[in-house]
TORVOSE-126653 format. One line per field, with one value per residue (C-alpha): residue in three letters; z, x, y; chain. Coordinates in steps of 0.2 Angstrom, whole numbers, plus 2048, in hexadecimal, padded with zeros to 3 digits. Each point is the difference from the previous one (the first is absolute). Example, Ala and Ser with C-alpha at 12.3 -4.5 7.8 and 13.67 -1.06 7.14 Angstrom:
<nodes>
r	[ALA,SER];
pz	[827,7FD];
px	[83E,806];
py	[7EA,811];
c	[A,A];
</nodes>
This chain:
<nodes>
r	[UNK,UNK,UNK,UNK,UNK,UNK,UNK,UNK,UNK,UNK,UNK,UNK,UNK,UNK,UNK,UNK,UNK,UNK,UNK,UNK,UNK,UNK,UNK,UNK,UNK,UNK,UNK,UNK,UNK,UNK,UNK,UNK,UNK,UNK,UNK,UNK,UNK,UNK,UNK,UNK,UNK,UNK,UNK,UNK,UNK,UNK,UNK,UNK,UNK,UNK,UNK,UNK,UNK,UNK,UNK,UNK,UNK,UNK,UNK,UNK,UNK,UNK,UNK,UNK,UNK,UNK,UNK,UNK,UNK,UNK,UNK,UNK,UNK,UNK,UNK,UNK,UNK];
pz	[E89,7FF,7F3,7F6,807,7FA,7EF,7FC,807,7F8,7ED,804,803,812,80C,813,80A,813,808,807,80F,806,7FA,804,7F3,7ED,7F2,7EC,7F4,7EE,7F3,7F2,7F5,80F,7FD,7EE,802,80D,7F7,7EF,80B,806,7F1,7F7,811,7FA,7EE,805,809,7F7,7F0,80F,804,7EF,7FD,809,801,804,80F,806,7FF,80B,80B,801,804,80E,808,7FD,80B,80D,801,800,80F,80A,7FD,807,810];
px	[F2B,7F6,809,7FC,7EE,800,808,7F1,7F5,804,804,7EB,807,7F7,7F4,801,7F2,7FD,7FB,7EF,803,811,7FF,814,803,800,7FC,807,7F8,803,7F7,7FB,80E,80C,7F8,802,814,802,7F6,80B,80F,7FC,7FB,812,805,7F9,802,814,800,7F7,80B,80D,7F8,7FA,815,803,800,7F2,80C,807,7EC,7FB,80F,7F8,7F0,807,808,7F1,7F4,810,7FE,7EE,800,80C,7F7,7EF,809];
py	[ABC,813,805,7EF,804,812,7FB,7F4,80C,80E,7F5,7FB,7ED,802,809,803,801,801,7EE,801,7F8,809,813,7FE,7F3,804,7F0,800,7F6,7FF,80C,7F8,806,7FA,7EC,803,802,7F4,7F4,803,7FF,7EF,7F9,808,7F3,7F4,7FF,802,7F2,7F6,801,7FA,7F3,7F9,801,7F2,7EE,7F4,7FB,810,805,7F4,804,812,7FB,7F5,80F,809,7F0,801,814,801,7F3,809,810,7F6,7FA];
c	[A,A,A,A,A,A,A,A,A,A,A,A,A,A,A,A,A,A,A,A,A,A,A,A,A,A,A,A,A,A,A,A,A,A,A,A,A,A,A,A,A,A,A,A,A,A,A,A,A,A,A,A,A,A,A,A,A,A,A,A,A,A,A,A,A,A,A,A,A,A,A,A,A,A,A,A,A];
</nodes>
């Protein structure tokens, strides 16, 4: 996980900084430009998966969103 951390830190994709509360504890966050890539990568996600889904049938779409109901409910429990 710290080298991950470095990477994104050092390619401007996150900042560290020391947590207020806890001197011992340090927080990342996004910059700006580290929103921007995650954003297009969810959005290259989503596109993807939408092309899937637009592929099928009207059925084998409402069996997807079915699982997805059945998933989501689990998830909630």
């Amino acid at each position: 996980m710290s080298q991950t951390v470095n990477r994104l830190t050092s390619a401007g994709y996150a900042v560290r900084t020391r947590d207020p509360g806890d001197g011992r504890k340090v927080l990342f966050s996004a910059t700006a430009r580290g929103d921007e890539l995650a954003s297009a990568a969810r959005a290259q996600r989503n596109a993807w998966l939408d092309e899937q889904l637009c592929a099928l049938s009207a059925e084998d779409r409402a069996v997807v969103a079915r699982a997805a109901a059945l998933l989501s409910s689990i998830a909630d429990s």
